[in-house]
PDB file with SEQRES, HELIX, SHEET and CRYST1 records, atoms N, CA, C and O in Angstrom:
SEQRES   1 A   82  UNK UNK UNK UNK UNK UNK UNK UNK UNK UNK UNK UNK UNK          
SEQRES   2 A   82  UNK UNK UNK UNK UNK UNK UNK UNK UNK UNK UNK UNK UNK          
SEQRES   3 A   82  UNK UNK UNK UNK UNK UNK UNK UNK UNK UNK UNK UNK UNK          
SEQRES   4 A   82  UNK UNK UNK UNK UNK UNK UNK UNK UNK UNK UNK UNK UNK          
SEQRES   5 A   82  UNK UNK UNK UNK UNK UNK UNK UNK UNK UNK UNK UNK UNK          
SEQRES   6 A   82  UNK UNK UNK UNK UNK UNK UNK UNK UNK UNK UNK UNK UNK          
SEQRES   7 A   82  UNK UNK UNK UNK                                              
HELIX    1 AA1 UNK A   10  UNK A   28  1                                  19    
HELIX    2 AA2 UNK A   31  UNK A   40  1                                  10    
HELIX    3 AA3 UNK A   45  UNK A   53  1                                   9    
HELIX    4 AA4 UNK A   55  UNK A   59  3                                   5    
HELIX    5 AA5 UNK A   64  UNK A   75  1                                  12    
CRYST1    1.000    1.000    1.000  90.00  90.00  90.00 P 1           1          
ATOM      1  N   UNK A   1      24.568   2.067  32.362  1.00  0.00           N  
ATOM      2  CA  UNK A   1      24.151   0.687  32.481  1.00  0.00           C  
ATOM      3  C   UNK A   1      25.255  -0.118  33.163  1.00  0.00           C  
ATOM      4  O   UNK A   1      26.459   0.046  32.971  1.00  0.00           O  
ATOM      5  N   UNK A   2      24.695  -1.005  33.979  1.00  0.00           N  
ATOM      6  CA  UNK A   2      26.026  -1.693  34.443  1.00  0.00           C  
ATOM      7  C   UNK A   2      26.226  -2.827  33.630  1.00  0.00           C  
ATOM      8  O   UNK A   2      27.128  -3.501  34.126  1.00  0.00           O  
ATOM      9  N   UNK A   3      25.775  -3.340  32.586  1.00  0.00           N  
ATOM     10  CA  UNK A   3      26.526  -3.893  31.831  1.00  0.00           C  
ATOM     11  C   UNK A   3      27.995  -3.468  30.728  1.00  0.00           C  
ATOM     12  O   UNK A   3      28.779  -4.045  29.974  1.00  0.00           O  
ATOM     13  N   UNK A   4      27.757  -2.334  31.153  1.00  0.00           N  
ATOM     14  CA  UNK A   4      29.137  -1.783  30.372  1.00  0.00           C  
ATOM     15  C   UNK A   4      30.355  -1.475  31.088  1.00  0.00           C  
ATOM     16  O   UNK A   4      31.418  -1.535  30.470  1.00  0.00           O  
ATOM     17  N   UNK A   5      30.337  -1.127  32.411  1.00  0.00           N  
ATOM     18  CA  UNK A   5      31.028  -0.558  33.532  1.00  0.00           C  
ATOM     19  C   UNK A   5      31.307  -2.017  33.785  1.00  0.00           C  
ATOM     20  O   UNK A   5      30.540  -2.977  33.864  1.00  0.00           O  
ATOM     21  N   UNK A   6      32.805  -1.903  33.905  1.00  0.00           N  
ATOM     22  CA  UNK A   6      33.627  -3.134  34.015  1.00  0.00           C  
ATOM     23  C   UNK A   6      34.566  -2.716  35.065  1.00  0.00           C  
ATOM     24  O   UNK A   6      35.249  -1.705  35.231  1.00  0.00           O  
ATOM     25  N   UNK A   7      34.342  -4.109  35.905  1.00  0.00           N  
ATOM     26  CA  UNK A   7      35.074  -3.576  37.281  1.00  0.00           C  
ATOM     27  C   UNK A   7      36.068  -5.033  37.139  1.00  0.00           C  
ATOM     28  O   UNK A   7      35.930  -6.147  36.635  1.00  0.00           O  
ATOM     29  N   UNK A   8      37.180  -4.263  37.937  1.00  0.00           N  
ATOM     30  CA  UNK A   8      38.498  -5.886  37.451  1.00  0.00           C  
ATOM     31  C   UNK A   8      39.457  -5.272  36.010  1.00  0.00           C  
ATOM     32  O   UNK A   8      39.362  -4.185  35.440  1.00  0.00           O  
ATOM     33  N   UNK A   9      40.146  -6.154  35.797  1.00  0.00           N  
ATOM     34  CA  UNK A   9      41.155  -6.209  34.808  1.00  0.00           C  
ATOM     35  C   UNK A   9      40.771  -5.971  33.639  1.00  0.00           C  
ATOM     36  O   UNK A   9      39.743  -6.624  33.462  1.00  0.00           O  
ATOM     37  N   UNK A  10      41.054  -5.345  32.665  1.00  0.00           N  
ATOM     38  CA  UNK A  10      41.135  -5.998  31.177  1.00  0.00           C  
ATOM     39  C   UNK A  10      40.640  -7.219  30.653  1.00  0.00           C  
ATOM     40  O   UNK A  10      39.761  -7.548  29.856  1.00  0.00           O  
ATOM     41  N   UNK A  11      41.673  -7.906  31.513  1.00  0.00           N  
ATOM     42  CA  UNK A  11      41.636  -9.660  30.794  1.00  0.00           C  
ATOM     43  C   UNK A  11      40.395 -10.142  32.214  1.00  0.00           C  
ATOM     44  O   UNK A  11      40.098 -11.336  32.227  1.00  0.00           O  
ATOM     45  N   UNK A  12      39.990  -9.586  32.892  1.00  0.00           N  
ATOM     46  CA  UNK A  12      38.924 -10.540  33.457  1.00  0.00           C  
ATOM     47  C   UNK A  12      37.823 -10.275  33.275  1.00  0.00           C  
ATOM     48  O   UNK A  12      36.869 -10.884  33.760  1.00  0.00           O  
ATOM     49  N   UNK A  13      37.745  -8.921  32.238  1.00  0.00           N  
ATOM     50  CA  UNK A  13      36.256  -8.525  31.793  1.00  0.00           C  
ATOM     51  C   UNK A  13      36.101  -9.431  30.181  1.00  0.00           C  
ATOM     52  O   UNK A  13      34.995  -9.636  29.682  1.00  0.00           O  
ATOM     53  N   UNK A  14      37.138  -9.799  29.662  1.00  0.00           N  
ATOM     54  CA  UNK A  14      37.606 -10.222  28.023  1.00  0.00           C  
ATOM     55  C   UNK A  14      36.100 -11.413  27.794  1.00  0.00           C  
ATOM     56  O   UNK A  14      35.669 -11.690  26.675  1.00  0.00           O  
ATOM     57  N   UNK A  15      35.482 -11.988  29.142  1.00  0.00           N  
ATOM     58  CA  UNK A  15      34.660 -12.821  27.887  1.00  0.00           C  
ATOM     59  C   UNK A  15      33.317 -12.263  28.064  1.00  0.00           C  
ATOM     60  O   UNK A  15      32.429 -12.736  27.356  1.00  0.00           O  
ATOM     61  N   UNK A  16      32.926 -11.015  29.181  1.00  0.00           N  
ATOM     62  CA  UNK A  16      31.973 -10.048  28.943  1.00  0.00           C  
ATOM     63  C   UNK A  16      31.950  -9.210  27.769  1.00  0.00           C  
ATOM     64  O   UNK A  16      30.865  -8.944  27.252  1.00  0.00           O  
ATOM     65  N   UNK A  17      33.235  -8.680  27.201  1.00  0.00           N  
ATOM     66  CA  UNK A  17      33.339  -8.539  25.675  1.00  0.00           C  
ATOM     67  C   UNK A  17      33.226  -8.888  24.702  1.00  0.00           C  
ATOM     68  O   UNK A  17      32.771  -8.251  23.752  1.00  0.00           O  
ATOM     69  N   UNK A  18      33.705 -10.240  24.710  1.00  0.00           N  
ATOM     70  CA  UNK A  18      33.408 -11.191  23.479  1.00  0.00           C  
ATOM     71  C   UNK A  18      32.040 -11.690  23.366  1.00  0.00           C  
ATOM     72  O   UNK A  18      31.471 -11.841  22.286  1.00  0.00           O  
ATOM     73  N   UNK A  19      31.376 -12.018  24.842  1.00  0.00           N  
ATOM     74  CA  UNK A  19      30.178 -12.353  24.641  1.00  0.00           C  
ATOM     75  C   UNK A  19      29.122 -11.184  24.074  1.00  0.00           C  
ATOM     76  O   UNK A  19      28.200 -11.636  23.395  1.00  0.00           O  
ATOM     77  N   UNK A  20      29.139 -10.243  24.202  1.00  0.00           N  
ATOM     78  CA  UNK A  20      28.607  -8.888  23.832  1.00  0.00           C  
ATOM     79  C   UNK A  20      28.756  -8.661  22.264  1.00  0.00           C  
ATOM     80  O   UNK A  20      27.771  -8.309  21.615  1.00  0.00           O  
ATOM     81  N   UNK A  21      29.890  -8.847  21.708  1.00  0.00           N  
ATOM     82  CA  UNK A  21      30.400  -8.821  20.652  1.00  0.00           C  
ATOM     83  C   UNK A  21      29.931  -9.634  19.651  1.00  0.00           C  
ATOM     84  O   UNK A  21      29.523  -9.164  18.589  1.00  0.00           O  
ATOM     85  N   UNK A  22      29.962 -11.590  20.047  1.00  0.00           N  
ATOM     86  CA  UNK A  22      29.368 -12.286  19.538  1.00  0.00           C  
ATOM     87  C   UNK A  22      27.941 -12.478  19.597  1.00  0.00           C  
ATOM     88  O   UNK A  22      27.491 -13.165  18.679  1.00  0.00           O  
ATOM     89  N   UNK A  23      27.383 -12.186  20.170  1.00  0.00           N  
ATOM     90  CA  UNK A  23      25.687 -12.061  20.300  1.00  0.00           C  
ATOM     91  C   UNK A  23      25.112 -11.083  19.302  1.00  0.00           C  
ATOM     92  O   UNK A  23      24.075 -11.261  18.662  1.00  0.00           O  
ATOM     93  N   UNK A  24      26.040  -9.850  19.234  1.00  0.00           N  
ATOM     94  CA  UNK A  24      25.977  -8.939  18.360  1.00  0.00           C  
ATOM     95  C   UNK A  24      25.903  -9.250  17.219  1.00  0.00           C  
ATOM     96  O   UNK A  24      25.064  -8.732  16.481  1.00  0.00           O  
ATOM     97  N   UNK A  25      26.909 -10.328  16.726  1.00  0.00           N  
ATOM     98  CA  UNK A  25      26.792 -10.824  15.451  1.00  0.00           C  
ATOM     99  C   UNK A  25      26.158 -12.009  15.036  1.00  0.00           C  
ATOM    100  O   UNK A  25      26.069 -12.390  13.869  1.00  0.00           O  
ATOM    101  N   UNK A  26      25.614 -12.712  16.274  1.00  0.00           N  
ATOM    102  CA  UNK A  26      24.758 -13.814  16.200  1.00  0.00           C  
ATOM    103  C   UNK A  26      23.619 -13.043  15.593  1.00  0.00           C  
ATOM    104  O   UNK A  26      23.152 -13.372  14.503  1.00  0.00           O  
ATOM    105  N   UNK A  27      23.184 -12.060  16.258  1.00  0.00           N  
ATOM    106  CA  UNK A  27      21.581 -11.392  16.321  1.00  0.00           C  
ATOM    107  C   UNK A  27      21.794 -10.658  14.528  1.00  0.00           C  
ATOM    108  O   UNK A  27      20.830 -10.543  13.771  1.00  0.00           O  
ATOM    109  N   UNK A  28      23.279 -10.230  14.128  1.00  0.00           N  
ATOM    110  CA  UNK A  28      23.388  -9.858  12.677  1.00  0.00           C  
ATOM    111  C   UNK A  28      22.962 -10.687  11.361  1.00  0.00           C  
ATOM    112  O   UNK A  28      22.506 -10.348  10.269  1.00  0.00           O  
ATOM    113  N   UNK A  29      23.385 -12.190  12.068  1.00  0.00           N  
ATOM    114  CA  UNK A  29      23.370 -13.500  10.717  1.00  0.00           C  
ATOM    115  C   UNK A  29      21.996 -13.740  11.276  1.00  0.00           C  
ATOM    116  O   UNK A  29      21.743 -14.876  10.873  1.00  0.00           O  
ATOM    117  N   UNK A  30      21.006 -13.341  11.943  1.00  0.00           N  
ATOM    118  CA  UNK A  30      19.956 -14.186  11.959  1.00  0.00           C  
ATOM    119  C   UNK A  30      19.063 -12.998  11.033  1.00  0.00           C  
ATOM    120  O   UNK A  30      18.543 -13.380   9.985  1.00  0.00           O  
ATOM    121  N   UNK A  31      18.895 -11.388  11.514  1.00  0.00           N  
ATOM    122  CA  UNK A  31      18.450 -10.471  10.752  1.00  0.00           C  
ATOM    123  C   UNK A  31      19.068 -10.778   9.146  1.00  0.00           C  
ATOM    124  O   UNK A  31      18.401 -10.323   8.217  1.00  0.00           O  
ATOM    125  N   UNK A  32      20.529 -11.663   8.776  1.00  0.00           N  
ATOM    126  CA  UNK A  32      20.310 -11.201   7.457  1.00  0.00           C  
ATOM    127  C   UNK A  32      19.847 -12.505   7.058  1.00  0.00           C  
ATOM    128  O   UNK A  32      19.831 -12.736   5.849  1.00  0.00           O  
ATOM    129  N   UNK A  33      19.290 -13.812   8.232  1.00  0.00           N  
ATOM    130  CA  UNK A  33      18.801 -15.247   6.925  1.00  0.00           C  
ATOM    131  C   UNK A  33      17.534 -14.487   7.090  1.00  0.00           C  
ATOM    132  O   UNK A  33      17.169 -14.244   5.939  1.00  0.00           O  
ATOM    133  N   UNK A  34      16.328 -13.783   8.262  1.00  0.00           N  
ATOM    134  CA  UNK A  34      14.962 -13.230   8.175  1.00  0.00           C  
ATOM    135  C   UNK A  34      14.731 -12.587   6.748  1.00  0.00           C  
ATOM    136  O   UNK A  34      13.818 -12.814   5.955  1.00  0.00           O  
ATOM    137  N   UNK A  35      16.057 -11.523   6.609  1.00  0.00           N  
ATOM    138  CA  UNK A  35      15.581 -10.616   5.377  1.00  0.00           C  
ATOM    139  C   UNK A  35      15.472 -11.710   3.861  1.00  0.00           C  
ATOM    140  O   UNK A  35      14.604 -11.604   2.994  1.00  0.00           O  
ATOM    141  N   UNK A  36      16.517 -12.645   3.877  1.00  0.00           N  
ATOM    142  CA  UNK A  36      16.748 -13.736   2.851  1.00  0.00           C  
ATOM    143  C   UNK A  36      15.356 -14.348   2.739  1.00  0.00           C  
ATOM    144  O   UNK A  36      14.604 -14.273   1.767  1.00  0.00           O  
ATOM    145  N   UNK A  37      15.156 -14.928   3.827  1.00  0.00           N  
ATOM    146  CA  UNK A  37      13.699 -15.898   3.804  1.00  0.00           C  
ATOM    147  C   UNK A  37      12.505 -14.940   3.759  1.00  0.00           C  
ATOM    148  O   UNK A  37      11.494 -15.621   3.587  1.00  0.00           O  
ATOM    149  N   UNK A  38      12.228 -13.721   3.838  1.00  0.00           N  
ATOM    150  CA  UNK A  38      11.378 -13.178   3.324  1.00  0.00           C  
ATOM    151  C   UNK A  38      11.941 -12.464   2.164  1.00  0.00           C  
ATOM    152  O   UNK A  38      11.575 -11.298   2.310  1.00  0.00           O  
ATOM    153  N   UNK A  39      12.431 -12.531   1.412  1.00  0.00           N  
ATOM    154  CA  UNK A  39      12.800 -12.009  -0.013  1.00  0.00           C  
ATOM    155  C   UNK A  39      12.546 -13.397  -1.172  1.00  0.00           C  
ATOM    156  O   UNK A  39      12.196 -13.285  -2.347  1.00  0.00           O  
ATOM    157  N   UNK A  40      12.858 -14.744  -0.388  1.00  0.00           N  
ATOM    158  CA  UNK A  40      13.244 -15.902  -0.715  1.00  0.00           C  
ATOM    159  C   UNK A  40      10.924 -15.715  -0.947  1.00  0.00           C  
ATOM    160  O   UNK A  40      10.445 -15.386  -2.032  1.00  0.00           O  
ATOM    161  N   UNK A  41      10.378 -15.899  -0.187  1.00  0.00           N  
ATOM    162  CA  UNK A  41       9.141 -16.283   0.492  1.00  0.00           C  
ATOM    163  C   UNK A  41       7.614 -14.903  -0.191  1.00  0.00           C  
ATOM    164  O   UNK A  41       6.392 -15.045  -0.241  1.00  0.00           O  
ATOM    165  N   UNK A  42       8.124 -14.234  -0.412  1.00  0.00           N  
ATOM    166  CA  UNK A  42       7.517 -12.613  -0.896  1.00  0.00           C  
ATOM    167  C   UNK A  42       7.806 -11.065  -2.330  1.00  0.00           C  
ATOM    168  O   UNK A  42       7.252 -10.072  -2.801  1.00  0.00           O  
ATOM    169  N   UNK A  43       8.997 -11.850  -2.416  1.00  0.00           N  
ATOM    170  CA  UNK A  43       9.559 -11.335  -3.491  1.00  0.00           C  
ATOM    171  C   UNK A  43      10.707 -10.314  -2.774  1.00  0.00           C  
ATOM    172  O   UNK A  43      10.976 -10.091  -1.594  1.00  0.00           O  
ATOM    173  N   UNK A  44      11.190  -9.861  -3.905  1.00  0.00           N  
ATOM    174  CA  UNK A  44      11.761  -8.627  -3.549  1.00  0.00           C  
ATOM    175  C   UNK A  44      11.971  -7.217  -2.815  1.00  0.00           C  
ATOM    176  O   UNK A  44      12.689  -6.722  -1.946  1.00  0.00           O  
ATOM    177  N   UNK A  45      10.792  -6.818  -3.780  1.00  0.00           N  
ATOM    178  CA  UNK A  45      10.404  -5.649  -3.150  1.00  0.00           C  
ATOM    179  C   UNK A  45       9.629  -5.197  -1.932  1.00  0.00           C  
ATOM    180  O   UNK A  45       9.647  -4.167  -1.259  1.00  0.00           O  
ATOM    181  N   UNK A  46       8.836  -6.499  -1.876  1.00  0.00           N  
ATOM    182  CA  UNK A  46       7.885  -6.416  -0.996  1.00  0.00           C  
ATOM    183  C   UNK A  46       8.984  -6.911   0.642  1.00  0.00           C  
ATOM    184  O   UNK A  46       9.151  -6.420   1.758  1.00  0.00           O  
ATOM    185  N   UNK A  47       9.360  -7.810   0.087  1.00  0.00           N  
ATOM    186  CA  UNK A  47      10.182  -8.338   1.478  1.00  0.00           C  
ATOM    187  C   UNK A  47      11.739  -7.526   2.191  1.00  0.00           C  
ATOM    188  O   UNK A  47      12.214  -7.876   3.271  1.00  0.00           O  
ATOM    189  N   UNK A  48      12.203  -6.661   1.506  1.00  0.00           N  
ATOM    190  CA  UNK A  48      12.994  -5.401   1.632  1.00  0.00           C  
ATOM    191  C   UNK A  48      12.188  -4.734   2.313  1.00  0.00           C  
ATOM    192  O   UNK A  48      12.513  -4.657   3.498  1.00  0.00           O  
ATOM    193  N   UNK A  49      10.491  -3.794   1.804  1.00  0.00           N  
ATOM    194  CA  UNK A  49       9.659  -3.356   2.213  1.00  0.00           C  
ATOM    195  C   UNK A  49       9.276  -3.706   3.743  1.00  0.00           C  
ATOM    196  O   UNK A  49       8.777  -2.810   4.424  1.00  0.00           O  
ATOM    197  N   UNK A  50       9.467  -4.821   4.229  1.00  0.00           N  
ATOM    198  CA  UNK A  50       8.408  -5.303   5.354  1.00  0.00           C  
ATOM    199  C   UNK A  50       9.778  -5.417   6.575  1.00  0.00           C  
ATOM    200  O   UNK A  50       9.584  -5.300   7.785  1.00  0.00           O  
ATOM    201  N   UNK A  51      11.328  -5.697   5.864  1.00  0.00           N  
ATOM    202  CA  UNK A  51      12.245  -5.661   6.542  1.00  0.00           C  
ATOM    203  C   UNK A  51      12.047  -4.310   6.724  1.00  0.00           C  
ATOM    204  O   UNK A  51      11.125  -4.049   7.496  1.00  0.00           O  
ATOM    205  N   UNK A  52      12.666  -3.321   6.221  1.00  0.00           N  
ATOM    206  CA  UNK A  52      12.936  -2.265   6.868  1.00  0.00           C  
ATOM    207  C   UNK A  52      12.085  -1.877   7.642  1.00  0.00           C  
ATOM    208  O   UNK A  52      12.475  -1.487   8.742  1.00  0.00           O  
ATOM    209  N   UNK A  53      10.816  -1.853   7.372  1.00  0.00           N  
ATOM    210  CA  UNK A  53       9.510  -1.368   8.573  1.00  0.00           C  
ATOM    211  C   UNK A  53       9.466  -2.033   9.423  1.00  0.00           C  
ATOM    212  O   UNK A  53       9.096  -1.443  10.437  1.00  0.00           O  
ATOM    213  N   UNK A  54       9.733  -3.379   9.599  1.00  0.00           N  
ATOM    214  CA  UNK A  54      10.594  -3.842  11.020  1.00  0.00           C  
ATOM    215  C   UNK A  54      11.767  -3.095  12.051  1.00  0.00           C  
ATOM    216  O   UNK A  54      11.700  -2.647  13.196  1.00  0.00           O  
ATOM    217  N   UNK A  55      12.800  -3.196  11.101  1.00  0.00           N  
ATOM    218  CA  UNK A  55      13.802  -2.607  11.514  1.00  0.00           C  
ATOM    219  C   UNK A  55      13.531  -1.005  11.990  1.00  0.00           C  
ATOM    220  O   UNK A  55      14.259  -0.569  12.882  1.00  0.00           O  
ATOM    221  N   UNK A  56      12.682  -0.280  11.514  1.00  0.00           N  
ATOM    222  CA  UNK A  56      12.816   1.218  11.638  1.00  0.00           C  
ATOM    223  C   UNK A  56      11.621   1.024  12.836  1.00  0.00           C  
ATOM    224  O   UNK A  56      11.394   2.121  13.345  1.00  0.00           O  
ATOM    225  N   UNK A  57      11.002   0.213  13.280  1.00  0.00           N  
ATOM    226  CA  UNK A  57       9.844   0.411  13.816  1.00  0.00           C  
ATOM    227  C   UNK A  57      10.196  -0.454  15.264  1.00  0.00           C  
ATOM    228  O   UNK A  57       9.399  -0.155  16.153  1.00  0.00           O  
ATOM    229  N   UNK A  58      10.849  -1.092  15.526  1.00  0.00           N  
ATOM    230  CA  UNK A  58      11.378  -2.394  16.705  1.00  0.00           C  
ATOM    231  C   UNK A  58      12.870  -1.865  17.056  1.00  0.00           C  
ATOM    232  O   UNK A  58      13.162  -1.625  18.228  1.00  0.00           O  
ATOM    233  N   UNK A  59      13.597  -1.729  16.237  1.00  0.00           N  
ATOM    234  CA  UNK A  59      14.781  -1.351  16.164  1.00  0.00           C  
ATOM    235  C   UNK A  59      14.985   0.267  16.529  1.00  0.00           C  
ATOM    236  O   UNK A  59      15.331   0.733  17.615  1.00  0.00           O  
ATOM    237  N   UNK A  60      14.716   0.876  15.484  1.00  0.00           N  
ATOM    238  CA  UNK A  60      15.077   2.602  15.760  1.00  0.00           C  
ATOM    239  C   UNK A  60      13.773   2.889  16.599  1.00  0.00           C  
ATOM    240  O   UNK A  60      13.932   3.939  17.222  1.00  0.00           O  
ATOM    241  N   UNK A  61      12.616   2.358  16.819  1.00  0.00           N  
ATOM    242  CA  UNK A  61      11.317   3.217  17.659  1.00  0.00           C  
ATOM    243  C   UNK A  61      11.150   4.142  17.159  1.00  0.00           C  
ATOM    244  O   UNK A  61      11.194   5.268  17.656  1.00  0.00           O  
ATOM    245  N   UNK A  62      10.804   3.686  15.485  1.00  0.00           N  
ATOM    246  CA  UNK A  62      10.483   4.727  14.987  1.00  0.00           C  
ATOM    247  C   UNK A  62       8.803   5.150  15.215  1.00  0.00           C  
ATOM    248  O   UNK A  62       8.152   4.213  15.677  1.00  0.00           O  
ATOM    249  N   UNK A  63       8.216   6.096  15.025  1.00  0.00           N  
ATOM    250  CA  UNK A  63       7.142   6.694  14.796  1.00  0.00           C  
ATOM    251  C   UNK A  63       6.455   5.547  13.579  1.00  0.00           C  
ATOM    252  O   UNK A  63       7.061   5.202  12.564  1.00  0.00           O  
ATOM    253  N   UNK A  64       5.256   5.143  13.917  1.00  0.00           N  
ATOM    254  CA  UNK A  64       4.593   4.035  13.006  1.00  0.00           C  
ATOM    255  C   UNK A  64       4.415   5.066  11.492  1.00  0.00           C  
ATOM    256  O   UNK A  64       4.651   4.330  10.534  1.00  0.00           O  
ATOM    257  N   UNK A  65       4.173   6.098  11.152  1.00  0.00           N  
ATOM    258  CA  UNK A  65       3.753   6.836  10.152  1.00  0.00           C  
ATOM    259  C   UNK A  65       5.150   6.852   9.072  1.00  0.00           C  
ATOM    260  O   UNK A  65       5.223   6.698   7.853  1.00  0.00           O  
ATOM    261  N   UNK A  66       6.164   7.105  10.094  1.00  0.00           N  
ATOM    262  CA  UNK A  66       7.320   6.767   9.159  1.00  0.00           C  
ATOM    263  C   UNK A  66       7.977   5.961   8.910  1.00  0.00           C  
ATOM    264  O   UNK A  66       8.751   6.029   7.955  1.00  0.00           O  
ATOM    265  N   UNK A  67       7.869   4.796   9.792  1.00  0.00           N  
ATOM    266  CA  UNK A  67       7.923   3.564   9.308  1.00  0.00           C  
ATOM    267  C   UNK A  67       7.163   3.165   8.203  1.00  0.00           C  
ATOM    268  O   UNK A  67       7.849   2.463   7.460  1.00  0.00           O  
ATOM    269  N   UNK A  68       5.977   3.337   7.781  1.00  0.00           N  
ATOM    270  CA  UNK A  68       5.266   3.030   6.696  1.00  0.00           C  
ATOM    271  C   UNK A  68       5.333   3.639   5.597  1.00  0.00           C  
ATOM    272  O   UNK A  68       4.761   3.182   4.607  1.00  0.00           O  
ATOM    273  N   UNK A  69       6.110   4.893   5.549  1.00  0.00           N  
ATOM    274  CA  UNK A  69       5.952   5.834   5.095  1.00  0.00           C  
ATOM    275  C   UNK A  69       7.348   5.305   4.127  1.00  0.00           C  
ATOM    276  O   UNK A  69       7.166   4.899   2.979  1.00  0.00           O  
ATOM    277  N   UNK A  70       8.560   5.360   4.664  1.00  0.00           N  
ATOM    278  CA  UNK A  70       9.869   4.709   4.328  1.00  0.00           C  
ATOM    279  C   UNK A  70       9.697   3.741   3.728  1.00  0.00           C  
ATOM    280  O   UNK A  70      10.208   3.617   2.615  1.00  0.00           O  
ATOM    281  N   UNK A  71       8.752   2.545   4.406  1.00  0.00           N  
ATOM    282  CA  UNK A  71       9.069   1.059   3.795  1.00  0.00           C  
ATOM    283  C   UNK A  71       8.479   1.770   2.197  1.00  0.00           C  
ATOM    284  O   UNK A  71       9.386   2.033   1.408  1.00  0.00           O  
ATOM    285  N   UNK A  72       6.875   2.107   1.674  1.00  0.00           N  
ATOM    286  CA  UNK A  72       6.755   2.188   0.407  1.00  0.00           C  
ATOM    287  C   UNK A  72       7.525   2.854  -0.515  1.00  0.00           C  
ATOM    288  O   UNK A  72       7.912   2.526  -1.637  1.00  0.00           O  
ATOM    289  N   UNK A  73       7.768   4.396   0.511  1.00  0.00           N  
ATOM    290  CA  UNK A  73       8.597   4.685  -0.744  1.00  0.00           C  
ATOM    291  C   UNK A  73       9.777   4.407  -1.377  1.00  0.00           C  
ATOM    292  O   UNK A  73      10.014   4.580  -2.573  1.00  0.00           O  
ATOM    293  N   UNK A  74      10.521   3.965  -0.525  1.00  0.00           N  
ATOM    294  CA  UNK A  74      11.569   3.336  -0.618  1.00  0.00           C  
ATOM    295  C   UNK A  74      11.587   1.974  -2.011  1.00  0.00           C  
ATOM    296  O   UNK A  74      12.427   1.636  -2.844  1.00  0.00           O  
ATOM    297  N   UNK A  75      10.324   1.556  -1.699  1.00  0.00           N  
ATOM    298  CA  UNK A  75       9.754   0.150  -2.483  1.00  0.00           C  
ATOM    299  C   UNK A  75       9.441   0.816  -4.276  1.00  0.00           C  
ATOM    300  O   UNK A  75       9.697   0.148  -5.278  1.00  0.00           O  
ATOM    301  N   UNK A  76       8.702   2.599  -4.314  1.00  0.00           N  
ATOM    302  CA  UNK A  76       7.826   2.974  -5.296  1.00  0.00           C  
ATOM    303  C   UNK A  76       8.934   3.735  -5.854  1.00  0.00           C  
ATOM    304  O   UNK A  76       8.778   4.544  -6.768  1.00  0.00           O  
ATOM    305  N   UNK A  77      10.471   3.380  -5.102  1.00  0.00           N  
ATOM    306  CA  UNK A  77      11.241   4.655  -6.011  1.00  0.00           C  
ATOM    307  C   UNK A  77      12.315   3.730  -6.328  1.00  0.00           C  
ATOM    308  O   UNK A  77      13.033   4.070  -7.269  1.00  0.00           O  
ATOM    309  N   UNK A  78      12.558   2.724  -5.794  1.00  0.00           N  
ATOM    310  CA  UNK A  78      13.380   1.480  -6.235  1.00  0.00           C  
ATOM    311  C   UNK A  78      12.596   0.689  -7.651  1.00  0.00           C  
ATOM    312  O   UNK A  78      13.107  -0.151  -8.391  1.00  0.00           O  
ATOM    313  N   UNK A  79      11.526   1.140  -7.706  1.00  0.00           N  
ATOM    314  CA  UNK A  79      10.834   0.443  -9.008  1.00  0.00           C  
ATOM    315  C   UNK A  79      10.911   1.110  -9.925  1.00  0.00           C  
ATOM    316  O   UNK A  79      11.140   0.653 -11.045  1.00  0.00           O  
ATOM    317  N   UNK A  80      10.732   2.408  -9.667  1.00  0.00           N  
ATOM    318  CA  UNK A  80      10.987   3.471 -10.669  1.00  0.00           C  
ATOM    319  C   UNK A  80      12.523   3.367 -11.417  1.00  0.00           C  
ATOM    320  O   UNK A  80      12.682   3.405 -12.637  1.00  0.00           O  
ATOM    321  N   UNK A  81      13.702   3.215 -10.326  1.00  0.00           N  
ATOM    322  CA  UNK A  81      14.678   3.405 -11.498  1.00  0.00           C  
ATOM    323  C   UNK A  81      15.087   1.905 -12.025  1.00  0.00           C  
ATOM    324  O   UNK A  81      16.176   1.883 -12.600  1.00  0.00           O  
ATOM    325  N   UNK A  82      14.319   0.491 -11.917  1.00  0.00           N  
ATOM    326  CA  UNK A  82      13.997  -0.685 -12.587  1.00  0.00           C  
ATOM    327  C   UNK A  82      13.425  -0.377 -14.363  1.00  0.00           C  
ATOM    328  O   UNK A  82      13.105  -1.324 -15.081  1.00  0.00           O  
TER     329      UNK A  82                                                      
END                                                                             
């Protein structure tokens, strides 16, 4: 990708880094107020549930079967040791 291939100095690539870096963690605090406001909005279990099948399904490209598959059980075995 040529966004990674840095042509020039060190210090004249430094705010292609930081910007990369901070976006990174912009896009981190917004995934963790989403997971908050649906935990806040749905409960617990259910809103853990609907995060991760996001995340495994947008994020990793996961296969839809195991995305669904993960979010419950994940949800039916976290209740179990409740």
């Amino acid at each position: 990708m040529s966004f990674f291939r840095m042509q020039g100095s060190f210090i004249d690539n430094l705010p292609k880094i930081y910007g990369f870096y901070t976006g990174g963690f912009v896009i981190f605090i917004g995934l963790m107020a989403l997971l908050l406001l649906l935990i806040d909005l749905v409960g617990h279990y259910i809103g853990i549930s609907v995060f991760m099948f996001v995340l495994m399904r947008w994020i990793a490209k996961e296969k839809l079967w195991l995305s669904i598959a993960t979010a419950f059980l994940s949800r039916s075995s976290a209740s179990i040791r409740t």
